[in-house]
C-alpha positions in Angstrom: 16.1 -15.3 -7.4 14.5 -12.8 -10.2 11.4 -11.7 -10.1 9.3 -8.8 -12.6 7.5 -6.5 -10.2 4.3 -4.6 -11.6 2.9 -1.6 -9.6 -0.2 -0.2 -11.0 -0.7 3.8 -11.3 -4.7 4.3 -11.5 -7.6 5.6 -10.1 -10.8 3.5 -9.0 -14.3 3.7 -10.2 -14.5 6.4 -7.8 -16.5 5.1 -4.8 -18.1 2.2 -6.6 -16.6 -1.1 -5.3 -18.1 -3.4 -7.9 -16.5 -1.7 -10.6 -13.0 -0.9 -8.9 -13.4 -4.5 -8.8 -13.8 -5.1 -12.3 -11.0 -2.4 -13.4 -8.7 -4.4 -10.9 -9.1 -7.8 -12.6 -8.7 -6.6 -15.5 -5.4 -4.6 -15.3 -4.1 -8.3 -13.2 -5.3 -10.0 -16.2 -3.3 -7.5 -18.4 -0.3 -7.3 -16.6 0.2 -10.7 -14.5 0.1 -12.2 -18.7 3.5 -10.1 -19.1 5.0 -12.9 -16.4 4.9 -10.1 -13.8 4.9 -12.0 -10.3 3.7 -9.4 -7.8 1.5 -6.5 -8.9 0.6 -3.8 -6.4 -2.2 -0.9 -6.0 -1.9 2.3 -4.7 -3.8 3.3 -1.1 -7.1 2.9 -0.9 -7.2 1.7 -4.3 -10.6 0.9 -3.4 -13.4 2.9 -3.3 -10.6 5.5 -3.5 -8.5 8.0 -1.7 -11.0 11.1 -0.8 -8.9 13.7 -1.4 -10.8 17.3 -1.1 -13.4 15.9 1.1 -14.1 17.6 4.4 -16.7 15.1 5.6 -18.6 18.4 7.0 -16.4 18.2 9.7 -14.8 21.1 11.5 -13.5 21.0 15.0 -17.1 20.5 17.3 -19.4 19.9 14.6 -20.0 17.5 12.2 -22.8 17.8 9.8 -25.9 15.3 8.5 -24.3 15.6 4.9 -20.8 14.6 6.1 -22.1 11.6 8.1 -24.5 10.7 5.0 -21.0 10.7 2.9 -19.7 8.8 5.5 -21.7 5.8 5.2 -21.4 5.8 1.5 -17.6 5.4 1.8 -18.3 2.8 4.4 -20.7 0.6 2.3 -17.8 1.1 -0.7 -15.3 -0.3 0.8 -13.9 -4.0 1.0 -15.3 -6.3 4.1 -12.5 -9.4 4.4 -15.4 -11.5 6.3 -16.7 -12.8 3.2 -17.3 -12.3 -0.6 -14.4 -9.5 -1.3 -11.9 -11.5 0.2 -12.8 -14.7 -1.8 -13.2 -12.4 -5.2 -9.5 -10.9 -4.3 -8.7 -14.8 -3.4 -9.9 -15.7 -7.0 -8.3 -13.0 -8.6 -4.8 -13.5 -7.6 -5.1 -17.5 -7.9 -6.5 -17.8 -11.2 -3.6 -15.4 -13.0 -0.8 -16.6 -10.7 0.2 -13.5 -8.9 0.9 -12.0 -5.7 -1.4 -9.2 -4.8 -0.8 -6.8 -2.8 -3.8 -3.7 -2.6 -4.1 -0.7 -0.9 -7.9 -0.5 0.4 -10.2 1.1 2.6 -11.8 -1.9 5.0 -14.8 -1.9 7.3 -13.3 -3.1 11.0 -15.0 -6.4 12.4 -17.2 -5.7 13.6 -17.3 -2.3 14.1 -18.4 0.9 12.0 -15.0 2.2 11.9 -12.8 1.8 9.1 -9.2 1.3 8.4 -6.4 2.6 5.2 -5.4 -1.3 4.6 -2.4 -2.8 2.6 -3.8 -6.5 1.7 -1.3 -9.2 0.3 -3.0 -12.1 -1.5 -1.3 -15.4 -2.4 -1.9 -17.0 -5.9 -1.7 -20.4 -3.6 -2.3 -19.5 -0.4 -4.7 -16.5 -0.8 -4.8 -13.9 1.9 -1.6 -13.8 4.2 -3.0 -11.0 6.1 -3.2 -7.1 6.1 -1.3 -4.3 7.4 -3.3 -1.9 8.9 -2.3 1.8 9.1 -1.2 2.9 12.5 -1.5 6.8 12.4 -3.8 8.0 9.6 -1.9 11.5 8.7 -4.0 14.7 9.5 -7.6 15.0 8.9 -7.6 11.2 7.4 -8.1 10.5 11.2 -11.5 11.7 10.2 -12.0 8.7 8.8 -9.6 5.9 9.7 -9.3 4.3 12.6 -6.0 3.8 14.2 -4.0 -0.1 14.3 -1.5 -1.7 16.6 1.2 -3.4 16.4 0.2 -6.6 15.5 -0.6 -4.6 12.1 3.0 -4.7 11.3 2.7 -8.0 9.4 5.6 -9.8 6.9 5.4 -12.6 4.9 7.9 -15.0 3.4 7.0 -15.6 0.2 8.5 -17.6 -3.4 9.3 -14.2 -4.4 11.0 -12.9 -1.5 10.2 -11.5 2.4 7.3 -8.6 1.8 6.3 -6.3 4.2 6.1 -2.4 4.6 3.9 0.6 5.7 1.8 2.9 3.8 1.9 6.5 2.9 3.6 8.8 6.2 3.8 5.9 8.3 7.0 5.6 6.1 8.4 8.7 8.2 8.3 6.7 11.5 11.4 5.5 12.5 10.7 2.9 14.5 7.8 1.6 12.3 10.4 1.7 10.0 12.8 -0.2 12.0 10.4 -3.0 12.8 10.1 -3.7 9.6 13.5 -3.8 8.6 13.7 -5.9 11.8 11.9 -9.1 9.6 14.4 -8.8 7.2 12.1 -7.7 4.3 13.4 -7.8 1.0 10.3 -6.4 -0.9 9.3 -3.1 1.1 6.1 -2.3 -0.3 5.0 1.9 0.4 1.5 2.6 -1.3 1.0 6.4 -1.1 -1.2 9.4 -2.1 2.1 11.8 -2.0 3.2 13.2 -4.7 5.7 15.4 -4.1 9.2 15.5 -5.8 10.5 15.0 -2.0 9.0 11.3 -1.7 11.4 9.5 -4.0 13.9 11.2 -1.6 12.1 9.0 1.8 12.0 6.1 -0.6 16.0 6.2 -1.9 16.5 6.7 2.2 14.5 3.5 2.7 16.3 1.1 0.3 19.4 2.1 1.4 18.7 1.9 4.9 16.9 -1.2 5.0 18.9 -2.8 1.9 15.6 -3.5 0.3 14.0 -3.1 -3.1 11.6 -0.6 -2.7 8.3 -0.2 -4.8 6.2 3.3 -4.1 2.9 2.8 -5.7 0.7 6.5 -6.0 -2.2 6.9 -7.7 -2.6 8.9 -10.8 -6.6 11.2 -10.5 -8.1 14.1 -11.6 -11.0 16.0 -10.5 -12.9 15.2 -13.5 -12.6 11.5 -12.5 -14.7 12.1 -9.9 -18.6 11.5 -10.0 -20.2 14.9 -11.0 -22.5 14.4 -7.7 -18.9 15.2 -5.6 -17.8 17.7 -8.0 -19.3 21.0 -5.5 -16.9 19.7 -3.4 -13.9 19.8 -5.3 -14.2 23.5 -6.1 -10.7 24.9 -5.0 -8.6 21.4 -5.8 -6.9 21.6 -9.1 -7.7 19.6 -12.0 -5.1 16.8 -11.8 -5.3 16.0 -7.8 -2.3 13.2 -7.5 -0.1 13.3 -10.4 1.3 9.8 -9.3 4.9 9.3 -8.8 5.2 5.4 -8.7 8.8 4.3 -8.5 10.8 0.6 -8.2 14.0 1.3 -6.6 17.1 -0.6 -5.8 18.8 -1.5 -2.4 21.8 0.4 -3.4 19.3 3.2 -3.7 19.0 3.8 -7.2 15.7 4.2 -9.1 15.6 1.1 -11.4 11.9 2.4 -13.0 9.7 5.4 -12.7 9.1 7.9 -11.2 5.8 7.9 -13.6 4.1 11.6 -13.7 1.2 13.0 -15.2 -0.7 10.0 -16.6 -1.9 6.9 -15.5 0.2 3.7 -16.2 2.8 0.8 -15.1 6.0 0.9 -13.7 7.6 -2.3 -13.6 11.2 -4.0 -13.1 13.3 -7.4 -12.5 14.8 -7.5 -9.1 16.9 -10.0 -8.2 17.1 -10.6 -4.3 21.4 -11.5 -4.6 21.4 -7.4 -5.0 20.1 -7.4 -1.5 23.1 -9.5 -0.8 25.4 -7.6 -2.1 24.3 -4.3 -1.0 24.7 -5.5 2.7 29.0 -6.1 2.3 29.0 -2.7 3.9 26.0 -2.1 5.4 23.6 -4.4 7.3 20.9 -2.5 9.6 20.5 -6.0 11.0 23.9 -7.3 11.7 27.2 -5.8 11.3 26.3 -2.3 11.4 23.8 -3.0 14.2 24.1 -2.1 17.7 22.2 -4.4 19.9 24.9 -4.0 22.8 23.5 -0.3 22.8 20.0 -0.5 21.0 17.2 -2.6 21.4 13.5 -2.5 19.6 10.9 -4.3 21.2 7.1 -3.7 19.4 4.4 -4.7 21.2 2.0 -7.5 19.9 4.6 -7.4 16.1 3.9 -11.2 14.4 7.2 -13.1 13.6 7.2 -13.4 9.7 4.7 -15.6 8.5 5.7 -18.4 5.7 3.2 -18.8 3.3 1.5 -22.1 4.4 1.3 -20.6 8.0 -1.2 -17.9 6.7 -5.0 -18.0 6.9 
């Protein structure tokens, strides 16, 4: 089976969910017209990634300006319980692509948040969300923590999805579990830039004998809202120069990386590639080990078809 793959590189109406919203259906519109079949955004595509902010936190104290910004990143982002959820639902249905979008979520229930990789169904609308399971550094600030019933796959039309957002990707067993499902679509929204990424993500196809699509976002520090510009003051002008890349399972980069400006990078994969790829290496069968290793992850869903979903 072929299939055109679209990953967005773009920022967010920074912080202003209603019109992240709009800029999202309208680059699907754009794109899903170009017979793209699965389009994917960056993390925490919405309300956006906060690089630069501090929250006014510093190790035992937290200040009434920090917790002030907190709430306004909580109220931005997307609640699945109702209204964003059917909008997404909408989105993806009415242009006839698979969605997946890397978002900032308010927990059930809760006032915690989570860094959230959401797939969306053009029949079947959401399949579920992956949940990051170690925020990286001071984002533990912010995001809450998932388990292992986070490390969600779906069989889809296209192809199995899954995969694991931003440093999760540096886990080895998170890695594994994946792999684990058989995924042939390994999805890896980020916020890293560096040259040494595409390195992890060449590693991952060929290890997992996957296609592998790294979706960054592209921002600047004037993109922010001048109100959050005082605390921006030693970041550099262009914050994430993007680095989005479609890569093959043999390992080789197939489109991207794109650099310095906001954009698309797109491709046709064709899942007998995966087949091939495997005549000397399959991490699942003949070059396993299972007389020696075994993975067990606790509370991991089997892959879901698409008409078990939600």
């Amino acid at each position: 089976m072929i299939s055109q793959v679209c990953i967005i590189q773009d920022a967010p109406v920074f912080f202003d969910k209603e019109k992240s919203m709009v800029k999202l259906e309208a680059l699907v519109a754009q794109h899903a017209s170009s017979e793209c079949k699965l389009i994917v955004f960056p993390e925490s595509f919405i309300p956006g990634y906060p690089r630069g902010f501090s929250f006014g936190a510093t190790i035992g104290s937290r200040s009434s300006e920090g917790r002030d910004l907190y709430a306004t990143y909580y109220h931005s982002s997307l609640n699945l319980q109702g209204e964003d959820r059917q909008r997404l639902e909408r989105i993806s249905r009415e242009h006839q692509v698979y969605l997946i979008i890397g978002a900032t979520e308010q927990a059930p229930l809760t006032g915690s948040l989570y860094c959230s990789m959401i797939y969306i169904s053009p029949t079947h609308g959401l399949l579920g969300v992956h949940r990051k399971i170690k925020p990286t550094g001071t984002e533990r600030l912010i995001w809450a923590e998932a388990d292992g019933t986070s490390l969600v796959s779906y069989d889809t039309t296209i192809g199995r999805m899954g995969g694991l957002i931003c440093w999760e990707n540096y886990m080895p067993l998170a890695r594994m579990s994946m792999y684990q499902q058989g995924v042939e679509i390994y999805v890896a929204p980020t916020a890293d830039a560096r040259d040494e990424w595409i390195a992890t993500l060449q590693h991952i196809a060929l290890e997992g004998r996957c296609f592998v699509l790294g979706c960054n976002q592209y921002m600047t520090k004037s993109m922010y809202p001048k109100k959050y510009q005082p605390l921006l003051r030693e970041e550099p002008e262009e914050m994430c120069r993007g680095g989005s890349v479609i890569i093959s399972p043999l390992g080789q980069i197939m489109a991207g990386p794109l650099y310095h400006q906001a954009g698309v990078v797109r491709a046709h994969i064709d899942l007998d590639d995966i087949i091939k790829s495997k005549l000397d290496f399959d991490v699942n069968g003949h070059y396993g080990r299972p007389d020696i290793f075994q993975l067990e992850v606790k509370g991991q869903p089997a892959i879901s078809k698409e008409d078990e979903s939600d």
